[in-house]
VEXDREN-2710 file (C-alpha; in Angstrom, 1 decimal):
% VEXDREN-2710
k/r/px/py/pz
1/UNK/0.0/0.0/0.0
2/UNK/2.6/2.1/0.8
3/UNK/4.7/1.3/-2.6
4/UNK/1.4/2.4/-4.3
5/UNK/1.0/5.3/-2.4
6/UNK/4.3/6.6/-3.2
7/UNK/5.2/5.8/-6.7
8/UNK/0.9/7.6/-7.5
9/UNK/3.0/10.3/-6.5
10/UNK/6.1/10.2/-8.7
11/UNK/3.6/10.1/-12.0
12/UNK/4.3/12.4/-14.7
13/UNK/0.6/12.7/-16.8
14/UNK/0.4/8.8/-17.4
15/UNK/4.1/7.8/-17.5
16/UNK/5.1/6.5/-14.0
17/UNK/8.6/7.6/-13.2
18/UNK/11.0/4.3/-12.1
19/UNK/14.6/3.7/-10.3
20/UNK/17.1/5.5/-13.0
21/UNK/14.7/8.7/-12.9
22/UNK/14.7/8.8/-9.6
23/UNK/18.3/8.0/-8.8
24/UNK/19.1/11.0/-11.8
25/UNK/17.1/13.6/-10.5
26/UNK/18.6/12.9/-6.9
27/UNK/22.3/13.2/-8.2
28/UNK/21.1/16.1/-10.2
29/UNK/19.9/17.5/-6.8
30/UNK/22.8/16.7/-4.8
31/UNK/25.2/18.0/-7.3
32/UNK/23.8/21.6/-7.9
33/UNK/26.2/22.9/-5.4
34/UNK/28.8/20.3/-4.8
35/UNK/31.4/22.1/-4.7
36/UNK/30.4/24.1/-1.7
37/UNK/29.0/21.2/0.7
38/UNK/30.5/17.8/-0.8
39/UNK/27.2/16.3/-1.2
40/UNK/26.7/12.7/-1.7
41/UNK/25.9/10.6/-4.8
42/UNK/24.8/7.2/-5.4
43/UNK/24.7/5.0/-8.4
44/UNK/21.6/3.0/-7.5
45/UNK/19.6/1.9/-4.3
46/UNK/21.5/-0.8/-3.9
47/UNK/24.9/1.3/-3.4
48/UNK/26.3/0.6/0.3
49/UNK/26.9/4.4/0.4
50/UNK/23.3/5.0/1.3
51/UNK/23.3/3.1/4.6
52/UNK/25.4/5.6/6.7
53/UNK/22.2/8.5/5.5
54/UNK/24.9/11.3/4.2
55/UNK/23.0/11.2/0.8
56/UNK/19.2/11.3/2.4
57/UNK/20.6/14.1/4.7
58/UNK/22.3/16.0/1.9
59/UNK/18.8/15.9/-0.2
60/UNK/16.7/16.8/2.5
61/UNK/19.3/19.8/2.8
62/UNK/19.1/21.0/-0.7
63/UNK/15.5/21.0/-1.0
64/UNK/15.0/23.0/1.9
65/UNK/18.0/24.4/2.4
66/UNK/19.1/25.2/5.9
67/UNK/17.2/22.2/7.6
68/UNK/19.7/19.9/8.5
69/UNK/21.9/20.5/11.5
70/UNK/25.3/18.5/10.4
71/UNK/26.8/19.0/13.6
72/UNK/24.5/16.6/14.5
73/UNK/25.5/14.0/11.7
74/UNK/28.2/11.3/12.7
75/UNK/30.4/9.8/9.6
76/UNK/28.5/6.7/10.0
77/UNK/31.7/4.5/11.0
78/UNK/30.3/2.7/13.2
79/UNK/26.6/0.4/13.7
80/UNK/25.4/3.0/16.1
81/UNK/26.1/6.2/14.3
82/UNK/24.6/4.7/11.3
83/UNK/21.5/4.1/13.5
84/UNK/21.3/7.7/14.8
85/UNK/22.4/9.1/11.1
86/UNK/19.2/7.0/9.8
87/UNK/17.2/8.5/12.7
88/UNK/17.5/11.7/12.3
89/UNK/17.5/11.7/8.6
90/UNK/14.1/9.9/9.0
91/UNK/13.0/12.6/11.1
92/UNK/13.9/15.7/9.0
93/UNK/12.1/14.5/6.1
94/UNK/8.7/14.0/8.0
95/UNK/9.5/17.3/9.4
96/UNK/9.9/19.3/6.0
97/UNK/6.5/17.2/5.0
98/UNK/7.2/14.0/3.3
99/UNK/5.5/11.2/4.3
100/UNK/7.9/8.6/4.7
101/UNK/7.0/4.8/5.4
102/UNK/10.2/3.6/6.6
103/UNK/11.9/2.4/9.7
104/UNK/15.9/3.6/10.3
105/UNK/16.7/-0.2/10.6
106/UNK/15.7/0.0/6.7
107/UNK/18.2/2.5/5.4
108/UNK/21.2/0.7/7.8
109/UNK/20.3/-2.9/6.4
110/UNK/20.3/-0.9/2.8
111/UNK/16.9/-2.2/1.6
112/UNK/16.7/-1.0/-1.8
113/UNK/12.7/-1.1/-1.9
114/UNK/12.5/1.2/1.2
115/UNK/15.3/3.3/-0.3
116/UNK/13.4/3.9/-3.6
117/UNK/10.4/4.7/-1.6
118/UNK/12.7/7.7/0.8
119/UNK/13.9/9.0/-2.2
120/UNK/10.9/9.2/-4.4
121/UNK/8.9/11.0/-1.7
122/UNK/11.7/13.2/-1.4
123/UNK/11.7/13.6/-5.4
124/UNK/8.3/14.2/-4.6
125/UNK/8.6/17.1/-2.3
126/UNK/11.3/18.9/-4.0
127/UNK/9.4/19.2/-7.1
128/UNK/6.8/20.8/-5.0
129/UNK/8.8/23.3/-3.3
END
């Protein structure tokens, strides 16, 4: 239900949007201004990258600009910052209004399903802003 919900969303007219769009717009996102924050990019939702949060934060960040509080972010070395990284990420993309269906045990274990599904409403919202 929650899949459906989501990828209604991430329709433009009748052509539903999948994976590679979503993946491109995020990248397209994230790399805007690079060069002044370092922001994350991922190849797919299967890249190991996406389990320490930097690139969920860093797109939360560049849609509303501001939001994030990186002194707050840990590198995500360990199990535990990972946790808290996937935490708070979850939490400061309900709070800037997407709704988001996932638990921060799904972006640690990497679950490329849940992943599409954080991103998508995310692509979601920043096309609204």
């Amino acid at each position: 239900m929650m899949r459906h919900y989501t990828l209604g969303l991430m329709k433009h007219g009748d052509k539903e949007i999948g994976e590679e769009e979503v993946v491109s717009w995020c990248n397209k996102r994230l790399q805007v201004d690079k060069a002044k924050k370092g922001r994350a990019v991922f190849r797919n939702f299967k890249d190991p990258t996406l389990r320490n949060s930097q690139a969920i934060l860093d797109l939360i960040d560049a849609i509303q600009p501001g939001s994030i509080g990186y002194d707050m972010v840990d590198t995500g070395n360990t199990a535990s910052s990972r946790l808290e990284n996937a935490r708070y990420s979850l939490t400061m993309a309900r709070k800037i209004g997407a709704t988001v269906f996932a638990l921060p045990e799904d972006i640690v274990e990497g679950n490329p399903k849940m992943m599409m599904l954080i991103f998508g409403r995310l692509m979601a919202m920043g096309e609204n802003m």
